[in-house]
DONU-842179 format. One record per atom (N, C-alpha, C, CB): residue in three letters; x, y, z. Coordinates in steps of 0.2 Angstrom, whole numbers, plus 5000, padded with zeros to 4 digits. Glycine has a CB too. Example, Ala and Ser with C-alpha at 12.3 -4.5 7.8 and 13.67 -1.06 7.14 Angstrom:
REM residues 2
Ala506649725039/Ala506249785039/Ala506649845039/Ala505749785045/Ser506449895035/Ser506849955036/Ser506450005039/Ser507049975029/
REM end
This chain:
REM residues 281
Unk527752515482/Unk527252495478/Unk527452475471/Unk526652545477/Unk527052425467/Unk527552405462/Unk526952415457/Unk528052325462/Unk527252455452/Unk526752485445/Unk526852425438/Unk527052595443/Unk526352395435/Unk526452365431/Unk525952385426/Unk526552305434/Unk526052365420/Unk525552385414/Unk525552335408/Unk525752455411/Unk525752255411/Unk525552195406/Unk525252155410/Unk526152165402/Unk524952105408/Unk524552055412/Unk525152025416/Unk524151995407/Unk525551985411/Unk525951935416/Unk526251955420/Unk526451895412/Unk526752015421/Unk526752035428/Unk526152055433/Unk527152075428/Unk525552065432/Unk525252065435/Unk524652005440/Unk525152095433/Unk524851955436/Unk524751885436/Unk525251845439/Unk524751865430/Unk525851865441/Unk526551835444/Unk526351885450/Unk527451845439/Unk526451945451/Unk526151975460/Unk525551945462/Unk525952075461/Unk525151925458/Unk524551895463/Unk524651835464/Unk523851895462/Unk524951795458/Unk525151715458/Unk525551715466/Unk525851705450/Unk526051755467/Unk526351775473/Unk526051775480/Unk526651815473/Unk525851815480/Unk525251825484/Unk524751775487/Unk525051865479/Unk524551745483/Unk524051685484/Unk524551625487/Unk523551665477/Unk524851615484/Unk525551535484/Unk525651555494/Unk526751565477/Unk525551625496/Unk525651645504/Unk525051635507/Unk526051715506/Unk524351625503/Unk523751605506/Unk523651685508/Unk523851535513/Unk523951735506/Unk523751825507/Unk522851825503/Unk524551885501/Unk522651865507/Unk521851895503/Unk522151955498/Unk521251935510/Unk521751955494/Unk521652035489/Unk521052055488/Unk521852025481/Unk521352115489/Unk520852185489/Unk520852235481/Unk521352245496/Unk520352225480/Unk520552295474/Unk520052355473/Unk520552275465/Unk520452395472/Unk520052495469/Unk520052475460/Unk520852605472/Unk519552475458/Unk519652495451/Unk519652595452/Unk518952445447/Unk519852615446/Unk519952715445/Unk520052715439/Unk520652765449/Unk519652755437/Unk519952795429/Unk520652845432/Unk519052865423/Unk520952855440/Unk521552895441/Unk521252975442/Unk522052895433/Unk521653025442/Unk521553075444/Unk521253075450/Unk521353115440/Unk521753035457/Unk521453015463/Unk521453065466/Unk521652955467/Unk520953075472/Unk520753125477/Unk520453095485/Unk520253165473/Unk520453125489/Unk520153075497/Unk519853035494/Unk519653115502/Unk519253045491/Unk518753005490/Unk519152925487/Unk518153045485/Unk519752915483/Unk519952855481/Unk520352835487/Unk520252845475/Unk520552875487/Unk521052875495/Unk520752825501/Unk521152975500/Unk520252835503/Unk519852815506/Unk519452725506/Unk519552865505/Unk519652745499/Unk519152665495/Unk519952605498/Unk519152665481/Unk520352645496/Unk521352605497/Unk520952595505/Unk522352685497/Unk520852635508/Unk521052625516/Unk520752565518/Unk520852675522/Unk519952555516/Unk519552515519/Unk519952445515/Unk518752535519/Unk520152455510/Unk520452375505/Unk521052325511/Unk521052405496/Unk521452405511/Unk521952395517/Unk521752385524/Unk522252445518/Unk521252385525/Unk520752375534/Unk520652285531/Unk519652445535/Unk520352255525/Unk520052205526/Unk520352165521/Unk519352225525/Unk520852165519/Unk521352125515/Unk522152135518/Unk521352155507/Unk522252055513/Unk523052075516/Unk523552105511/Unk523352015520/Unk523552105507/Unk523652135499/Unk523052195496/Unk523552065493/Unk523252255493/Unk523052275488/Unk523152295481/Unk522952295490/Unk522652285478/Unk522852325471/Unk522552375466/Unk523052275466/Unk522452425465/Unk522052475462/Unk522252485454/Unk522152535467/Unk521952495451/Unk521952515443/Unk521952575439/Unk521552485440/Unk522152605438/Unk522052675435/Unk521952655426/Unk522752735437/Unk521452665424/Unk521052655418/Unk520652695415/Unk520852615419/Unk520752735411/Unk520052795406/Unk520052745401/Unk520352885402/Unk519452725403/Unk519152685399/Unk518752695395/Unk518852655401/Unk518852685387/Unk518752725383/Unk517752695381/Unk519552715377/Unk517552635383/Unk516952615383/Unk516352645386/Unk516952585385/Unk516752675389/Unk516152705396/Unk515852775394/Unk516552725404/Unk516252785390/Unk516152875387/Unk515852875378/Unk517352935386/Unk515552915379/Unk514852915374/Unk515252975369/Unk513852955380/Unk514852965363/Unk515153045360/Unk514853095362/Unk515053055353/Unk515553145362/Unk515653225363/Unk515653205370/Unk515053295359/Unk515853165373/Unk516053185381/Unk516653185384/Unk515753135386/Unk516853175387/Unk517753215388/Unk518053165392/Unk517853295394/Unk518253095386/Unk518653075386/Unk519553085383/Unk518453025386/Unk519353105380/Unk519953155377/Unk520253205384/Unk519553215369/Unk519853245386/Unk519953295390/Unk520053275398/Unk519353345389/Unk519853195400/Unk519653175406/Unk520553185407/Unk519153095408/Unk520553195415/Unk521153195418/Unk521653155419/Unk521053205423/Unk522153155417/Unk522553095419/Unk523353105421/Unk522653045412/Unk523353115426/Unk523753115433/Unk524153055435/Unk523253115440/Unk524553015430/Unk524952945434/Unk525252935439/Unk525452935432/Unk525653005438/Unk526353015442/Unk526053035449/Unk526853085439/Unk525453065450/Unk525153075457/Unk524953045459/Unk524853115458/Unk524552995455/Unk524152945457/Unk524552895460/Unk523652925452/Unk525352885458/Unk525552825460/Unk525952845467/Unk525952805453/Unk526052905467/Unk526052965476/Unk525552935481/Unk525653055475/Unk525252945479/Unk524452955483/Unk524552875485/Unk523552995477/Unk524252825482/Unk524352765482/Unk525052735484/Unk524152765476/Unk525552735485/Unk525952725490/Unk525752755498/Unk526552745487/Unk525552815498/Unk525452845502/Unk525052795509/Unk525252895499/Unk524452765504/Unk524052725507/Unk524052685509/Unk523652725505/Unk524552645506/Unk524852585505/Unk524552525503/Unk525052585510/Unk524452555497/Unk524252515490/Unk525052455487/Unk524052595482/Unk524852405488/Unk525352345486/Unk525552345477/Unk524952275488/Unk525152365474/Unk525152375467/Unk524652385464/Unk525252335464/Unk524752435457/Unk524552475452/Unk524652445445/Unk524952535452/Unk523952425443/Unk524052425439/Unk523652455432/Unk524152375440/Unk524152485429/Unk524052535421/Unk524152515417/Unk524452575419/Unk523552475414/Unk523852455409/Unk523652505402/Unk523752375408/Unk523852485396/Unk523852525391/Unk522952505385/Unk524852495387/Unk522552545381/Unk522052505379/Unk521952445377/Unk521952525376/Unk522652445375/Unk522652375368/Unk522652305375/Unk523752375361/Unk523052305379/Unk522852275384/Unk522452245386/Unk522952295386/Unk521852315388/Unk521052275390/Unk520752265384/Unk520552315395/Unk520752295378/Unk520452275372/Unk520852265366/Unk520152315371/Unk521352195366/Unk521752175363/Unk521352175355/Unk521852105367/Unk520852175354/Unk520352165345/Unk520252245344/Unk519252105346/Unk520252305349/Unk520252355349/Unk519452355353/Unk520452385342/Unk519552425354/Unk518952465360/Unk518152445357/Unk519152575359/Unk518152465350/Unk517452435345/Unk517252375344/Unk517452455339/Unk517852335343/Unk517552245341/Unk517852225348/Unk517952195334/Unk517652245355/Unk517552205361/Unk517252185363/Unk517552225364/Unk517152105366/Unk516552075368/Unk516352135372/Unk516652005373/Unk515452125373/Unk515252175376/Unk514652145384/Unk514952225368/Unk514652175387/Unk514052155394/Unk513652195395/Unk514252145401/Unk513052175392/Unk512552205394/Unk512052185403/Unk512052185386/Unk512152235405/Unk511552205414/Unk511052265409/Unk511952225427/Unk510252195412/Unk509752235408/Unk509352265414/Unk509252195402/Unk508752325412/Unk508452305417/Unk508652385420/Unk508552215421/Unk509052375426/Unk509452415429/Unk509952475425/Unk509752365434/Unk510052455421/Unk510352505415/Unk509752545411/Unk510952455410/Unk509352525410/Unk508952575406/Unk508552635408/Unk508452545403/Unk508852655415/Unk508552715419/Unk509052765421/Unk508152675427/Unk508852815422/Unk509252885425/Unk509952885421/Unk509452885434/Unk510452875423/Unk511152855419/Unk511152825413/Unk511652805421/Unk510952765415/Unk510752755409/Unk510352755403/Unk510752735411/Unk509952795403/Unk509252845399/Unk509652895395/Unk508752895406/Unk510152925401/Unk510452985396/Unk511252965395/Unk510353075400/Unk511452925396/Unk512252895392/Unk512052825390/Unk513052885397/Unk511752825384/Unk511452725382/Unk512052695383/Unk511152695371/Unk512552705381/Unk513052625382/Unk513352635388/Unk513652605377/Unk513452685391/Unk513952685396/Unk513952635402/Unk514052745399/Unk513352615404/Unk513452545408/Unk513652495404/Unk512752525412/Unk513752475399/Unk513852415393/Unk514552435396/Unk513552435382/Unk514952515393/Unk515952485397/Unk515852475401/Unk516752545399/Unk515452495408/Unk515852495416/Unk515752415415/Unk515252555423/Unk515152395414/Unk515152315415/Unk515552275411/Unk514452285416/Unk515652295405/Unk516152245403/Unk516952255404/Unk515952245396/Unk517052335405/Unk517852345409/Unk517852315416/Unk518152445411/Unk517552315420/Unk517552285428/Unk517352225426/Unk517052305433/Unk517152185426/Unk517052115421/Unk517752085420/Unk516552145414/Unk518052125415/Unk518752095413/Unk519352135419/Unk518952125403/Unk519352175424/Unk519952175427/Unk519652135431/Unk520152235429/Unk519052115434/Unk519052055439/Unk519251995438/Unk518552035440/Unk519251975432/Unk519451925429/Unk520451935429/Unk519051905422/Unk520751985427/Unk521351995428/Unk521551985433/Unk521552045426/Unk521352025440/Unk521652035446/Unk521351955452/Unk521452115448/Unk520551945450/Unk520251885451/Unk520251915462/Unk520751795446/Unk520151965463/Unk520151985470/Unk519651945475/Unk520052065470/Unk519851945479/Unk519151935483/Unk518651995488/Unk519451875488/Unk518952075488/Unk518452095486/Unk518652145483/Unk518152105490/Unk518052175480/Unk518352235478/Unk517752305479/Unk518452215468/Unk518052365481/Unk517752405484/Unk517552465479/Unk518052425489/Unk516852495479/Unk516652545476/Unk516252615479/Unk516452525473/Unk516452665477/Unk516052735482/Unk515452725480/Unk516152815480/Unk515152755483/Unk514152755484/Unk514052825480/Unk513752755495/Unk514452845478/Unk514352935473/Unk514052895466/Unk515353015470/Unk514352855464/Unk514352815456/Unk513552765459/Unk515352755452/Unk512952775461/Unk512552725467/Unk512252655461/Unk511552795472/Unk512152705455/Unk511952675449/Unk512452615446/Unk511752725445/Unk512952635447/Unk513652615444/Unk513752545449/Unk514252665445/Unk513752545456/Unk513452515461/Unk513152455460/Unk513152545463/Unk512652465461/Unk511952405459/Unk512352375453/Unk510952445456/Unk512352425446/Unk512652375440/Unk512952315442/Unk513152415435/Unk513552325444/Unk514052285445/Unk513852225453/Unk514752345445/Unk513452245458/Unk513352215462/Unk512852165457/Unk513152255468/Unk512352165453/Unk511852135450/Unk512552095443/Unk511152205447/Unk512852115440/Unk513352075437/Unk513852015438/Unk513652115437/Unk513852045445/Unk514251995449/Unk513951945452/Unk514652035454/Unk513451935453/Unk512751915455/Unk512451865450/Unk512351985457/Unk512551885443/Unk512151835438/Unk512651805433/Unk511551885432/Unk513351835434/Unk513951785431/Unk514151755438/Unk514551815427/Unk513851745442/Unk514251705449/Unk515151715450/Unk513951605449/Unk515251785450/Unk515851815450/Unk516051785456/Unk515951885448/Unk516651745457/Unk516851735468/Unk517151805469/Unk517751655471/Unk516851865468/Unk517251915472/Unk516751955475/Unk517751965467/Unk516651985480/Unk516452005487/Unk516352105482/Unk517151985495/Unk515952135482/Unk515552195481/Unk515652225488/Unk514652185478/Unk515852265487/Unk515752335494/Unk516052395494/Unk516152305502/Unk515352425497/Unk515152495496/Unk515752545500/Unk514452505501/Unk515952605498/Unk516152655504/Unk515852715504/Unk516952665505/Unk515552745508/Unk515352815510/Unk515552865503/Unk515752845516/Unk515052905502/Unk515452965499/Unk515453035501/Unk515152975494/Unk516453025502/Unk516553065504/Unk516453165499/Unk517153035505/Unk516353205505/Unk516353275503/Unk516853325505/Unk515853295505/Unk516653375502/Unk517153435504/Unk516553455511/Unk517253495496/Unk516953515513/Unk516653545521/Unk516153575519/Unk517253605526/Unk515653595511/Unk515353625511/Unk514653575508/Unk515653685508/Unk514953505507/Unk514353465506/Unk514453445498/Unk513653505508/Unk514753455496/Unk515053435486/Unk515153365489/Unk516053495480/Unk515153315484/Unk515553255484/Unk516153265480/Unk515153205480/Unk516753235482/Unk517353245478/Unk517053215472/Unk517953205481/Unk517553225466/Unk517353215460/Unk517953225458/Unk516853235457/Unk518353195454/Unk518953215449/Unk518453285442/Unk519253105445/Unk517653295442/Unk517753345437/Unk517553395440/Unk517353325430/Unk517653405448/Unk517553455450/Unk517953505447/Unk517553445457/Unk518553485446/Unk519153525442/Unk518953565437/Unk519753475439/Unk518553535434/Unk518053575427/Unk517853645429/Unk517253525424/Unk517553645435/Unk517153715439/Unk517553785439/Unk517053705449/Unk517153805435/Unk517453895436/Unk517553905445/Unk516653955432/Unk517653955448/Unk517653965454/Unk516854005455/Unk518354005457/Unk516454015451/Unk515954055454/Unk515553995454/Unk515654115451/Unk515553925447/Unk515153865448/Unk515153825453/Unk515153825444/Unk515953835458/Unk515953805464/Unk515553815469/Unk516353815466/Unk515653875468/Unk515353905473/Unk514653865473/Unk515353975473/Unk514053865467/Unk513553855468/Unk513353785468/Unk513353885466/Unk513953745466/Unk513853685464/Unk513453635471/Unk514553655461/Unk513753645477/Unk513453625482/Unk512953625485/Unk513753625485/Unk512253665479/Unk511653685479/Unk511353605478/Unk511453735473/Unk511853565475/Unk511653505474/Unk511453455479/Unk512153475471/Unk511853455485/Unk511753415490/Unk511253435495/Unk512253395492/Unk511253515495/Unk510753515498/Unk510053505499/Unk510753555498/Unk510053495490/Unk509453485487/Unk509053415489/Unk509553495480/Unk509753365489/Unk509353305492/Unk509353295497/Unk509553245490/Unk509653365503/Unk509453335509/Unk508853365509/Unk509953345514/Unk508553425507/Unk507753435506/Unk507453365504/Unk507553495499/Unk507553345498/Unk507053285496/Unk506853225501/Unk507453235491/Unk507653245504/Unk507453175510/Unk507153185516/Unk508153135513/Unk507153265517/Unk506753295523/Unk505953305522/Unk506953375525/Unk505753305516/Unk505253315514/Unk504753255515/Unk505253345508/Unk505353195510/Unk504753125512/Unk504753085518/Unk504953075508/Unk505353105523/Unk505053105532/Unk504453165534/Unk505753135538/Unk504253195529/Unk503553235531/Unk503053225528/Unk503753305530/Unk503153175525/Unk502553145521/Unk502353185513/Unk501853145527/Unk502653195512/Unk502553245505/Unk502753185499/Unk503253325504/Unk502153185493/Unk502453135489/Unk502653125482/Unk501953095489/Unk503153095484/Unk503953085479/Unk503853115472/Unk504252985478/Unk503353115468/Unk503353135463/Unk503253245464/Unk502753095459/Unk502953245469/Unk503053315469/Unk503753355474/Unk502253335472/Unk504153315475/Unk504653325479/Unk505153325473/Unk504753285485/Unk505053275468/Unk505553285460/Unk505253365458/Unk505253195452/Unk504753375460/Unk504553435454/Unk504953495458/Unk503353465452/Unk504953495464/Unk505153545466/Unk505953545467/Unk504753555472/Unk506053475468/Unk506953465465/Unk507353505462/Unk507053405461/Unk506753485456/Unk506953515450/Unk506753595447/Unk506753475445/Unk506353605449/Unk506253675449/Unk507053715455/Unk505253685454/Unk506953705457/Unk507453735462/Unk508453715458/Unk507153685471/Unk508453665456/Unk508953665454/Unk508953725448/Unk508953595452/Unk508553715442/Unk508453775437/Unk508553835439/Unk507753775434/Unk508253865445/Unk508353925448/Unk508853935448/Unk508253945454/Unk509453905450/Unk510353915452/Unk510353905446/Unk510853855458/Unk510053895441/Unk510853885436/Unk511153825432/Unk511453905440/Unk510753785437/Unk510953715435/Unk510453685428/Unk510853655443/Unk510653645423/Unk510353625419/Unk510253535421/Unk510653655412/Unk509753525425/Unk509753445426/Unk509653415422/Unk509453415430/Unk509753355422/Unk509553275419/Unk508953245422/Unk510053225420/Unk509153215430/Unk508453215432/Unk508753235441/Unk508053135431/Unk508053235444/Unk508153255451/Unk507553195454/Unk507953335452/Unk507753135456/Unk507353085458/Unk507353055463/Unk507353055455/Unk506753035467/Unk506852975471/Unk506652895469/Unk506352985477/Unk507052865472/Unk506952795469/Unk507152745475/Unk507652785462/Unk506852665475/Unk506952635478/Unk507652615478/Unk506652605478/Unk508252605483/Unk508852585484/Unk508852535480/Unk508952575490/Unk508652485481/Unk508752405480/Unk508952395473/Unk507952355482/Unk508352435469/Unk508452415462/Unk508352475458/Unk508052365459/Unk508252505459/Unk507952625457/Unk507352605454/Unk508552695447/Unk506752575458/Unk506252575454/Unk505752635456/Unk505852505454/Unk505352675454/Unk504852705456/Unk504752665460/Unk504352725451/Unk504552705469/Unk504252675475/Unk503552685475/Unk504552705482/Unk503152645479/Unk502452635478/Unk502352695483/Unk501952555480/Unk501752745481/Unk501552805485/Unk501452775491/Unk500852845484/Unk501752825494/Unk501752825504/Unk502352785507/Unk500952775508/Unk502752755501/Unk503452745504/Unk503952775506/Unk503652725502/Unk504352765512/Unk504652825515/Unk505252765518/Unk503952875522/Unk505352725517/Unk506052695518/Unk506252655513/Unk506052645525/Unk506952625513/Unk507352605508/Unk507452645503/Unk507152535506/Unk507452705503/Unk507352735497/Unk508152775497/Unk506552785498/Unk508052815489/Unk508752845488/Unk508652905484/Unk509352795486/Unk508652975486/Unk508853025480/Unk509353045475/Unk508853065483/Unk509053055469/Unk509853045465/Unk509553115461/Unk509952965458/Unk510153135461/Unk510453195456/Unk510853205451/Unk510753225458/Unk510753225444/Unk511153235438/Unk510953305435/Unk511153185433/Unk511553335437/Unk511353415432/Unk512153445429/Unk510953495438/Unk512253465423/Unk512453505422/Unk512553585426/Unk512353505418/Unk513253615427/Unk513553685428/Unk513853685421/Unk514253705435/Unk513853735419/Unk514153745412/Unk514153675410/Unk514653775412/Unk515053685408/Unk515053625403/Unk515153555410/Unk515853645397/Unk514953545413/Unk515353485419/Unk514753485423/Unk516253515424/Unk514553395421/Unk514153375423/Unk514053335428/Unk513953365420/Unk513753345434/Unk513953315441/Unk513453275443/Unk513953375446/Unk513453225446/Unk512953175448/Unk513453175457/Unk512953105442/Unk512553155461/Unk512553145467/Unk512053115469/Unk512653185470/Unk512053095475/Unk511553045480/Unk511353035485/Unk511552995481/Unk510953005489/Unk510853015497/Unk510452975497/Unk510653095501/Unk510652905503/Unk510252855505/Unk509752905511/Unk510752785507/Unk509252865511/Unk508752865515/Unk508752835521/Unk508252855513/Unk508952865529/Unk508752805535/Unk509452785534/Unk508152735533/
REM end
């Protein structure tokens, strides 16, 4: 695998690439990979004939007092793991890089609408980086597709609806979120967890698999958030929210609706704040 961290050699491997009429695949990653990216590699590698994945802490995406200072950064393993999979190239690049005028005077992308809810509600800009960092490595790497977990569900839509209203030619696709054997989603801040928050941290998924049992029983969605959340509070958890929402776009579903739908979770364990999901059907 060949690690690069300026444009123009990354521009000459795809320039290469394409001149052989080869497809390209890409994983965007802020790094500190685990199954769960592992996985994103494999399906790139099932459905392209090139790939390339980016390790990037993106300094946009993070809001003040949140832990981009503290987030993980793992090169040397990540660039392990990613051979392993058999990733064609990495690319690292440095900030000044993706924000040549610096991080603050960066053109900026706003997607409206779909950003002003759940994530967006309680980090205001953070969909403003994710869509304006994805935004510009598509344009660097210029892939034809590019793949994202279904844990980030909100993150998801952003960038499918982005790609969708700047008529980006690159192909949006989903992959499973993967878990541990006790039902946690992987997460690079799982690492944050004391061993006793572990332990209870998988209260999380349980909880939406209640949500989603409840509204095959006809119980209605707003009193199935109250007891979400009540029940999260018991454990210990300090949520954000505990909600059902329509897939399509997260709008509040009209009463009595029981398909297309998607539960979402955000709570704090201590200091390490977890977010999760669970489609319906």
């Amino acid at each position: 695998m060949q690690t690069v961290q300026d444009v123009p050699a990354l521009r000459a491997a795809i320039r290469g690439w394409r001149s052989k009429g080869e497809t390209v695949g890409f994983v965007p990653t802020m790094g500190n990979l685990h199954a769960g990216h592992q996985s994103l590699i494999k399906l790139a590698r099932a459905r392209t004939e090139r790939v390339v994945a980016s390790v990037f802490v993106n300094p946009t995406q993070f809001g003040p007092n949140e832990d981009f200072e503290r987030y993980p950064r793992t090169l040397l393993q990540d660039q392990t793991a990613l051979t392993d999979e058999g990733c064609d190239l990495l690319f690292a690049p440095e900030v000044a890089t993706i924000y040549p005028f610096g991080a603050d005077q960066s053109v900026s992308l706003r997607v409206p609408q779909i950003t002003d809810t759940l994530e967006g509600a309680h980090r205001p800009t953070h969909f403003d980086g994710v869509a304006t960092v994805v935004c510009k490595l598509f344009n660097l790497v210029q892939p034809d597709i590019a793949i994202f977990g279904q844990k980030d569900f909100q993150q998801l839509k952003v960038i499918e609806r982005m790609v969708r209203d700047l008529s980006l030619p690159v192909k949006v696709m989903s992959a499973p979120t993967l878990r541990a054997d006790d039902g946690l989603a992987l997460s690079s801040r799982n690492q944050y967890l004391s061993a006793e928050e572990r332990a209870r941290a998988p209260l999380i998924h349980d909880t939406l698999n209640k949500m989603r049992d409840l509204v095959g029983k006809g119980h209605a969605w707003r009193a199935i958030e109250q007891m979400a959340t009540a029940r999260l509070l018991r454990a210990g958890f300090a949520p954000d929210y505990a909600v059902i929402r329509r897939a399509e776009d997260l709008a509040e579903p009209a009463d009595g609706q029981n398909d297309g739908l998607i539960a979402l979770i955000a709570a704090r364990m201590g200091n390490t704040r977890l977010i999760d999901n669970l489609l319906f059907g």
